[in-house]
Each structure stands twice: as structure tokens, then as C-alpha cells.
N, C-alpha and C positions, 0 to 999 in steps of 0.2 A: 271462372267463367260460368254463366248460368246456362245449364242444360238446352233450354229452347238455342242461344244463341247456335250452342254448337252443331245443333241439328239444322241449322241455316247456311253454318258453313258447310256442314257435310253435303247437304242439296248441291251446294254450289259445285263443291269437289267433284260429288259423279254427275253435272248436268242436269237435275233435274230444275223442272219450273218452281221459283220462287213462290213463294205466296201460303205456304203451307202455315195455318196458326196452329202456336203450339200452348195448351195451358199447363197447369203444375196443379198438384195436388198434395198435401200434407206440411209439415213442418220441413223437411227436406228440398221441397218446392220439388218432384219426383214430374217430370213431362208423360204429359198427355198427348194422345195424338187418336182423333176419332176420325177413324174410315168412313168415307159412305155406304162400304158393302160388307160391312161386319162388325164385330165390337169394336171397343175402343183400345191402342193399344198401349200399354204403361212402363215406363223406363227407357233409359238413355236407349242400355241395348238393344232390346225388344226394339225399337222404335230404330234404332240405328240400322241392325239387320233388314226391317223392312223397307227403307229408304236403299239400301244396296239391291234386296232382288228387286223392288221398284225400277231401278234405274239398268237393270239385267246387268250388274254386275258381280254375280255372286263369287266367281273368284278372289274378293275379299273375303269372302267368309273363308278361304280355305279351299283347296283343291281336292285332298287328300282325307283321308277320317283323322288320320293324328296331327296334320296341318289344321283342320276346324278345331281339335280338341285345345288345340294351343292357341289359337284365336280366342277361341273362347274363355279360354285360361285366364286372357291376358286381357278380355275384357271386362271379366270378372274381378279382375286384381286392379283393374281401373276406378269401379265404382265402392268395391271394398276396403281400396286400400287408400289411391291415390285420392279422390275423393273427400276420404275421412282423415286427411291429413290434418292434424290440428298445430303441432309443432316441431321445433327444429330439428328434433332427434329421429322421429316422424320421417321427414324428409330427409335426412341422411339416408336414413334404413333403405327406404322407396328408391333410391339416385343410388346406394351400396349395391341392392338386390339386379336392379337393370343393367347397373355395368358387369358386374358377373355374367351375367346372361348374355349379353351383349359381344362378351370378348370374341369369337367366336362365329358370331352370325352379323351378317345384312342387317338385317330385321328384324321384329320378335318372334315373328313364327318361323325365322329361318333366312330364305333367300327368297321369298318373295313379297312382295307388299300387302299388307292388309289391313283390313278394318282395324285392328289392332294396334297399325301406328299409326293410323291418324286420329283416333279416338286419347289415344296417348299422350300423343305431341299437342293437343288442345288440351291437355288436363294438366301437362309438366309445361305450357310455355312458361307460364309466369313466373316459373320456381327458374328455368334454366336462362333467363334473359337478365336475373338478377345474382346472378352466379357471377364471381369473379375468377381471374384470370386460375388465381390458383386451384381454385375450386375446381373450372372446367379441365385444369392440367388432372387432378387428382379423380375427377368421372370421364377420363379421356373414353374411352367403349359410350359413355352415356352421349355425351359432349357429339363425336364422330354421328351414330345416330340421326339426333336431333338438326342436327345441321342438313343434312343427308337427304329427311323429312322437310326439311326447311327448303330446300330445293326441289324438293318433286312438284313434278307440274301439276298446278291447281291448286296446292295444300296450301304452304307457304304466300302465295301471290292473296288466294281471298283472304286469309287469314288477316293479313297484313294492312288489304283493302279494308278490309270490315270493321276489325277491332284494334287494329297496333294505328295507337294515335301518335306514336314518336313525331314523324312528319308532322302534323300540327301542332305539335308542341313544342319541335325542335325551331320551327319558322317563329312561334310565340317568344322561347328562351334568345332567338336570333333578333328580336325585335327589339326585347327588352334591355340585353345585352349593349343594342347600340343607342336607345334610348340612355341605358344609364353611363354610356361614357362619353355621350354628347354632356348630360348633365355635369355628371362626373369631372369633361375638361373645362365648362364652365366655372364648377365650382374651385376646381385648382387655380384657372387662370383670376379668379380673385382672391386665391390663395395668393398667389405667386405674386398679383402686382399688390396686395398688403404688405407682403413678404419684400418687395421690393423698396415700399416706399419707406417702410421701417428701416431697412436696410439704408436707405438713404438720407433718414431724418439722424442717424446714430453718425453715418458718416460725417455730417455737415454739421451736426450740434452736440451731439451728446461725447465722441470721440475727440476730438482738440478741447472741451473741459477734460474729461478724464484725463487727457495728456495731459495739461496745466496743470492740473489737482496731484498727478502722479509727480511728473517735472517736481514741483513745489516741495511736497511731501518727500521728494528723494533727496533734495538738498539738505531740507531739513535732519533726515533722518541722517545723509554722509556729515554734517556736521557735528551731530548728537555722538558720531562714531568716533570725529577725529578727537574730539572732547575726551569722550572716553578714551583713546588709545594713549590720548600724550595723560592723562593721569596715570594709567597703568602704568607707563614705561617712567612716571615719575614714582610713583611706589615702589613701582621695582630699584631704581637707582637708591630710593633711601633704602631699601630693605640691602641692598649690598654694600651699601656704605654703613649700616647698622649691624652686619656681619662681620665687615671689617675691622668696624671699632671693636667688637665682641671680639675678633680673635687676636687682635692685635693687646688686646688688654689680658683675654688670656695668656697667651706668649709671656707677658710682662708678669703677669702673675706667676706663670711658671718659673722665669727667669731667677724672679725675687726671692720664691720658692728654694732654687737651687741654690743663688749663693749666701740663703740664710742657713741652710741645711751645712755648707759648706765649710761658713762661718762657727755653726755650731759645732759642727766635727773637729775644725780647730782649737776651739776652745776647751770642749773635751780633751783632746790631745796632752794640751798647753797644762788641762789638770793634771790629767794622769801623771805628766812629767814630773807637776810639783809632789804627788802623792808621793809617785816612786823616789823622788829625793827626800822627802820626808820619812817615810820608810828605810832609807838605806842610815839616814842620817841618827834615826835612831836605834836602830840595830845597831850600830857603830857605838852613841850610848850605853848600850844594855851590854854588850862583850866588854868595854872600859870599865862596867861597875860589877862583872862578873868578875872580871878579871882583878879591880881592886880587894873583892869580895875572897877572891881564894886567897889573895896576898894575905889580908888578915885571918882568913881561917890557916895558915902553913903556921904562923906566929903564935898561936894558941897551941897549938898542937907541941908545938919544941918543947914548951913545956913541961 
């Protein structure tokens, strides 16, 4: 917020008449404020304090010597710190520093109000209205405060009047809002009756073809099936009647197997039999011509 504004709101806060112009000077845009019956004078503070004894209310400056000291602490920490806030961590640090401080007190000089937090609360509105829930959980001492400041009479009310444009913008977003869902059920409702008639044209033409086409294509294809089934189940009948003959011929083969084998063990037999009478028959020989053989050797021998 730019310095002039808030020295308009502060008029407002203690009462005084409007109308006071304020310039700026430097890169800072630092306010100016030229008396009639003296110099000019230069800075927020400077300028702030004079607007309070203007308006005979110096008990914001502080009641006490160590109540002003802390006033002034705190409005020093406003233009050096708060101020020159450039970024995030920035504003951490500034929202860490005041809930500390805060835990504790009312206020920042304490328990009573002063120059100090209303000069404050115009410098942190912007930072604390853009604070989310968890944020404000987590600056609760900051958060209490501000809200605190946010209800003191005068503060909060011009603040509110003068710069917090919510209200006009919240009626603008409430306009547009309904502007775009008048548009919005427009455009549905020739969504819906497209969507309808589509709906309607698939009913009426495009779904009984697809049935026929399906119908059609299903007969053909149970036909194509039973085709195929009775030749399987005719493959399969030769393939068992093609195992049958296969083991029925094995079988016989075996069979034939055996009683040639059986055959031949006989025959075998049948020789040996002739062997061994062949054998015996001439042993039977060879003892008759041994034995004539010794006959003639006994006859030589007498001799």
C-alpha cells in the first residue's frame, strides 16, 4: 500500500479532516507532508506521529518512556523491515518475529493499543489476507493480533471502506458466475438435445441394422461352428478307429509273434531229440567196435 494512502487512513482512524495532500519524494516514493507553520515534514513515521498529536491523541505514541521506546521499536521495524520486504523467506522471518512477540501480549507495545498496530496492520494486511488456513494455524499469536486489529473501531471499518475492494469484486465474480451458467445451461441444453437426437437417430436406424448385421453374421458364424464341430468329431472317430486297427494289428502281430516263437521252440526241441538219439545211437556204435576191437587184440595176444 503506498504511504500517502495510509496516512488517509490513519486521518480517518483518529478523526481528523480529510483533505490533507500528501507528495513523495525519491525512488522509495518516501511522503511528504508540508505544514503551514514550519518545515516540511518527511516519512511515514515522522508524518504519522504528527497526525496523532494533531488529533490530541498522543497516548498512541506510548504512555510510558519504555511504552514510546517500543512504539517506536515497532515502528521502526515497520519501515525497515516490513517495508523492505522483498520475498518469501522475508516474510516468514517478519510473521516468525511478531508471533514470538506476540505470544504473550495484547499488542505490540503490550496491553495497550498504539501507533504501532495500526501502522502494522496496514503494512502486513496484504501478506495476512493471503495466508491460508494452515499458515494462519501456524502464526496463531500473529493471526489472533490481526484479527483483534481488524475489529478495533475505526481501523478495520475505513480500511475496508477505502481500499479492500473484495465487495466489488465479489458482486463482479457473483455476476459473472451467473452470467456463465445461464450461458453454460445454454450451451449444455444444445449439448443434451444433440445428444438426444443422436441418441435417437442410432435408436431408430443405426441399432436394428447393427442387429440384422449382428443376427446375420451370428448365424453365419454358428454355422461355420457346427461345420467345424461335426468334422472334428469326424476326425476324431477316424483317428479311434485308426488306433484300433493299429492295435488290433499289433495284437495280431504279437500273437503271430508268439506262436512262431512257440513253433520254433518246438522244432528246436524235435531236433535235439533227433541229435540226442543220434548221439546215443552212435556211442552204441563206437562201444560194439571197441568192443570187437578188444576181441581181436585178446587173439593176438594168446599168441
Amino acid at each position: 500500500m503506498a504511504a500517502a494512502a495510509e496516512l488517509a487512513l490513519l486521518e480517518g482512524t483518529l478523526g481528523l479532516r480529510k483533505g490533507t495532500k500528501y507528495g513523495a519524494q525519491g525512488e522509495r516514493q518516501i511522503p511528504v507532508l508540508q505544514t503551514n507553520n514550519g518545515p516540511g515534514l518527511t516519512g511515514l513515521i515522522t508524518i504519522a506521529a504528527h497526525l496523532v498529536k494533531q488529533a490530541k491523541k498522543e497516548k498512541l505514541l506510548g504512555s510510558t518512556a519504555e511504552e514510546k521506546a517500543v512504539v517506536q521499536q515497532w515502528l521502526e521495524y515497520r519501515v525497515t523491515r516490513v517495508d523492505r520486504c522483498s520475498s518469501k523467506e522475508d516474510t516468514r522471518t517478519i510473521l516468525k518475529d511478531l508471533n514470538t512477540h506476540l505470544e504473550d501480549k495484547v499488542y505490540l507495545a503490550g496491553n495497550s493499543f498504539t501507533l504501532a498496530d495500526i501502522l502494522m496492520y496496514y503494512g502486513l494486511h496484504h501478506v495476512m489476507v493471503d495466508l491460508t488456513v494452515q499458515e494462519k494455524e501456524k502464526y496463531l499469536n500473529v493471526s489472533r493480533w490481526f484479527n483483534h486489529i481488524q475489529h478495533y473501531p475505526d481501523v478495520g471499518e475505513i480500511y475496508s471502506r477505502l481500499l479492500d475492494h473484495r465487495p466489488v469484486i465479489q458482486g463482479e465474480i457473483r455476476y459473472f458466475v451467473k452470467e456463465f451458467e445461464e450461458k453454460r445451461g445454454l450451451r449444455e441444453l444444445r449439448v443434451l438435445e444433440n445428444l438426444k437426437s443422436t441418441i435417437f437417430e442410432a435408436n431408430e436406424n443405426i441399432l436394428p441394422k447393427c442387429e440384422q448385421s449382428m443376427h446375420d453374421n451370428l448365424n453365419e458364424v454358428l454355422k461355420k461352428l457346427q461345420a467345424s464341430n461335426n468334422m472334428i468329431h469326424r476326425l476324431q472317430e477316424r483317428e479311434r478307429e485308426e488306433r484300433k486297427l493299429q492295435a488290433d494289428k499289433l495284437m495280431a502281430d504279437e500273437e503271430n509273434r508268439i506262436a512262431q516263437w512257440e513253433s520254433f521252440m518246438k522244432e528246436q526241441q524235435n531236433k535235439q531229440a533227433e541229435v540226442d538219439e543220434e548221439h546215443r545211437k552212435a556211442m552204441e556204435r563206437l562201444k560194439e567196435q571197441y568192443s570187437e576191437m578188444e576181441k581181436e587184440l585178446d587173439k593176438y595176444i594168446s599168441f
